[in-house]
DRENKOLSE-278310 format. One record per residue (C-alpha): x, y, z. Coordinates in steps of 0.1 Angstrom, whole numbers, padded with zeros to 4 digits, always signed. Example, Ala and Ser with C-alpha at 12.3 -4.5 7.8 and 13.67 -1.06 7.14 Angstrom:
REM residues 2
+0123-0045+0078 +0137-0011+0071 
END
This chain:
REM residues 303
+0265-0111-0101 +0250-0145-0095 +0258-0172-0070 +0248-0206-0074 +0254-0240-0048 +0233-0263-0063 +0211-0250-0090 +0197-0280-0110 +0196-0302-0075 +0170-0291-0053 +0148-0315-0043 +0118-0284-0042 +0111-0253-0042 +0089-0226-0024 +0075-0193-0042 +0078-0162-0025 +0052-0138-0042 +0053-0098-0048 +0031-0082-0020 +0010-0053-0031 -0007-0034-0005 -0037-0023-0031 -0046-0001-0002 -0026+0012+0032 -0043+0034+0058 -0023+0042+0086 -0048+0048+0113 -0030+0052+0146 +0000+0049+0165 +0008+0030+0194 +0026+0036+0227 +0060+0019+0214 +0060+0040+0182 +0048+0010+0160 +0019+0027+0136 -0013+0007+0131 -0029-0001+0098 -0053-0012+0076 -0041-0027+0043 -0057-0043+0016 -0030-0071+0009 -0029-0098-0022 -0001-0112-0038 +0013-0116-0075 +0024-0143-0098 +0061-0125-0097 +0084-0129-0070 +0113-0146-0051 +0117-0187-0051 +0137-0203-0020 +0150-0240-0035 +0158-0266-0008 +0180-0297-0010 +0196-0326+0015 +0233-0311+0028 +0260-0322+0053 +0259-0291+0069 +0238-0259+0062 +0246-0238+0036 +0229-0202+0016 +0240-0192-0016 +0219-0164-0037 +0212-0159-0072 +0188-0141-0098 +0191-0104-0113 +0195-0088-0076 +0216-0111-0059 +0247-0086-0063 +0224-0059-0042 +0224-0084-0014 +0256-0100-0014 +0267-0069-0017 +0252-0057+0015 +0260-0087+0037 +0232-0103+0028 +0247-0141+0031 +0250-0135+0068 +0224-0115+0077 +0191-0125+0056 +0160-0131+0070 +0157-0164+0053 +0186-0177+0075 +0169-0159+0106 +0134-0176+0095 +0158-0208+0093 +0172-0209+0129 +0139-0195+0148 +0120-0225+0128 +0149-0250+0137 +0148-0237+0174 +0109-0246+0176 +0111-0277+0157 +0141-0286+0179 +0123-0280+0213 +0093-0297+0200 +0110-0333+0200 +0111-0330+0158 +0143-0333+0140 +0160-0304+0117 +0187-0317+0097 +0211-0293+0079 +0201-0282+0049 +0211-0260+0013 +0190-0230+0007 +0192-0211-0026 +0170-0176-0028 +0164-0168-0061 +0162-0127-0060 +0141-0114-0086 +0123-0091-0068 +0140-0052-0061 +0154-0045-0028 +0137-0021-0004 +0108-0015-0032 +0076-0018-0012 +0068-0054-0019 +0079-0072+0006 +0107-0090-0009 +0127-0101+0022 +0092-0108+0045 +0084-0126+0014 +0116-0147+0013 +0113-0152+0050 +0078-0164+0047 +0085-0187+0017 +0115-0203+0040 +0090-0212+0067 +0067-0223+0047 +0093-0246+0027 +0112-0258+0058 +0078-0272+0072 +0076-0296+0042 +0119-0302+0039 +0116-0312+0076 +0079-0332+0078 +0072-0314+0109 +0045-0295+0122 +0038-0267+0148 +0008-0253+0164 -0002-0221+0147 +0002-0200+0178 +0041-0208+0175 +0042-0205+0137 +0025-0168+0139 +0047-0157+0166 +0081-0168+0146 +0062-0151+0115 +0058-0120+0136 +0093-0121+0155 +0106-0116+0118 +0090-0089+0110 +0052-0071+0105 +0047-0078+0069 +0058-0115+0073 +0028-0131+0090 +0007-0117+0056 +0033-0127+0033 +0033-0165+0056 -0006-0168+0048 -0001-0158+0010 -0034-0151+0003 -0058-0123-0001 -0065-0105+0032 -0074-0075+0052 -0042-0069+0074 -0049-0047+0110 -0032-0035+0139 +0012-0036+0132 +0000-0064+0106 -0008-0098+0128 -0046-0092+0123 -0055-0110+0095 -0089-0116+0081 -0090-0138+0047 -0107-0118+0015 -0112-0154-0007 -0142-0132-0026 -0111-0107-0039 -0106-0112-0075 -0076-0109-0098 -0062-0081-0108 -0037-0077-0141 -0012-0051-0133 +0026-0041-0141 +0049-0034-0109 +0071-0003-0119 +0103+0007-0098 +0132+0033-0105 +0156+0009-0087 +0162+0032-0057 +0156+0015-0021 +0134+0034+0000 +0140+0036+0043 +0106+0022+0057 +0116+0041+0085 +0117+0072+0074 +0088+0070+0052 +0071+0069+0083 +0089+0096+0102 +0078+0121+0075 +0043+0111+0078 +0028+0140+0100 -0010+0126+0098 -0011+0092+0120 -0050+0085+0124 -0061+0086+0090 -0095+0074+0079 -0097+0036+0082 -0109+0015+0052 -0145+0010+0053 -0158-0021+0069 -0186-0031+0039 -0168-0046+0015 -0179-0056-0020 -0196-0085-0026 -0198-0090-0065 -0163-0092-0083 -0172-0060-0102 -0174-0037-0075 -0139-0042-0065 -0121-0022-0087 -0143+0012-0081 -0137+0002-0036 -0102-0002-0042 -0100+0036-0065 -0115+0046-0036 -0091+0040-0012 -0052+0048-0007 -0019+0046+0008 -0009+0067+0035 +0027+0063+0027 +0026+0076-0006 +0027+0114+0000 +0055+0113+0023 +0075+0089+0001 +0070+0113-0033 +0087+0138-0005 +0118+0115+0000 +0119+0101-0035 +0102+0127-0060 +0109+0099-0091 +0077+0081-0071 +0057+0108-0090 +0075+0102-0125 +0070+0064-0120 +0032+0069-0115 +0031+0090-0142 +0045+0064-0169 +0020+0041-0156 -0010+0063-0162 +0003+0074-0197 +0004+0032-0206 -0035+0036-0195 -0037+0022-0164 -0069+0021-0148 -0053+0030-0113 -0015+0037-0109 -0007+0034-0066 +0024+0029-0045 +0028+0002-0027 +0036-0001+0008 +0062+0024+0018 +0073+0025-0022 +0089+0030-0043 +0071+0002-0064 +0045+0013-0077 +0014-0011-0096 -0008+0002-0123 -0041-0018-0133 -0051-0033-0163 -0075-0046-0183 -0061-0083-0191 -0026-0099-0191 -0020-0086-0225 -0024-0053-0222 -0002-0054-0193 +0025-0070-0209 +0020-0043-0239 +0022-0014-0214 +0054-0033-0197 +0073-0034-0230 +0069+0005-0238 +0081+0009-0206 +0112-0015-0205 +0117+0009-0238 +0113+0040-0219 +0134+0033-0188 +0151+0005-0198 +0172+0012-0165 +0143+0004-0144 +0125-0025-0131 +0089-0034-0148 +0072-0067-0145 +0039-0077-0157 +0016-0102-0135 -0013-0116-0121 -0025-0112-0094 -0034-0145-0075 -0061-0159-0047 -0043-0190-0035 -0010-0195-0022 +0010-0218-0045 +0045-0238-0040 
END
């Protein structure tokens, strides 16, 4: 199913990068029930893209190979693009700046519920776009707290760089000196509950990731085998085809196969590009029911 309102007309467009949490240590939990964490965060040449053109009145229309799981599920009227949308507008607004109706189209390319922060990405990428669309600024303060308000992986996902993510995720701590990683994202194409990932998870101060990190490109790979995600364990429990996905990654000779963030995507390692792409068509043949992608990783956030 694909929906288009005015593909070929957008004046720009805005990325909205995979997340991959190449680590996730869930190290506490606080009074309110939120868990604290430590992730190791960086972001992928795949993703979402959010296009934005001039309009007499606001419009959202969705397209791409997973629009039909959104519009499906309401997702025209309750997206967190068109909530990033009106909290920026409502800022803007109150800040003496103008915020004229405008034509979104999200271009879903991403899985839904898959661990990579597609819709904190998408929300991210709309904030990010509106800013230039409108020619406004905001003081940052305002900016992190609408990032926040929307949700605790979309302040990381707002920055769009490689970083060190604490606390429910606003803690943020550039990593510039991370390198790139080649990798394919592998998903079975069943959504996961965040939620109740959690709620299995019987272990809530875990270790926390250690506070010397490398400082020569080459030592990366080894800290990050070292590490792991917290979330993993309890999401094999709620979705045992986590284990079959890592599996296929490891038999394409990954380096490292991990879930990321509460699954069930998970990201295996590579050598290069090519062998990545290699190990993505065997498994395209394989499961050609699933979702495999290919990518770079990246250390700057792009438009």
């Amino acid at each position: 199913m694909t929906i288009k309102a005015f593909s070929g007309a957008a004046e720009f467009s805005e990325t909205a990068p995979a997340k991959i949490n190449l680590a996730l240590h869930v190290v506490g939990q606080r009074a309110d029930g939120y868990h604290l964490l430590e992730t190791l965060v960086t972001f992928t040449d795949a993703g979402d893209r959010l296009f934005f053109a001039t309009a007499d009145e606001d419009h959202f229309s969705i397209s791409g190979a997973f629009a039909a799981k959104l519009t499906d599920n309401d997702g025209l009227s309750d997206n967190l693009v068109l909530r990033a949308r009106d909290l920026l507008r409502q800022a803007v607004v109150a800040s003496g700046q103008t915020a004229p109706p405008v034509a979104l189209e999200l271009e879903k390319n991403l899985p839904i519920a898959s661990g990579i922060g597609g819709g904190s990405a998408d929300a991210a990428a709309t904030l990010r776009g509106l800013l230039r669309f409108w020619s406004c600024t905001l003081p940052q303060a305002t900016l992190d707290n609408i990032a926040l308000s929307l949700g605790a992986d979309v302040p990381m996902c707002f920055a769009g760089t490689p970083l060190m993510a604490r606390g429910i995720g606003e803690e943020l701590t550039s990593l510039p000196e991370l390198p790139t990683f080649a990798m394919v994202l592998a998903n079975p194409l069943i959504g996961v509950s965040t939620p109740e990932i959690f709620r299995r998870l019987t272990i809530k101060n875990n270790p926390a990731i250690p506070t010397s990190l490398p400082q020569a490109s080459g030592d990366w790979p080894a800290f990050v085998a070292g590490l792991r995600n917290d979330l993993q364990a309890p999401a094999i429990a709620a979705l045992p085809v986590i284990s079959e996905v890592s599996q296929l990654l490891e038999e394409q000779g990954a380096s490292l196969v991990r879930m990321s963030g509460s699954g069930a995507t998970c990201f295996g390692l590579f050598s290069s590009f090519e062998a990545a792409q290699k190990a993505e068509t065997v498994l395209k043949d394989l499961r050609p029911d699933w979702y495999f992608q290919a990518t770079m990783t990246k250390q700057e956030a792009q438009p």
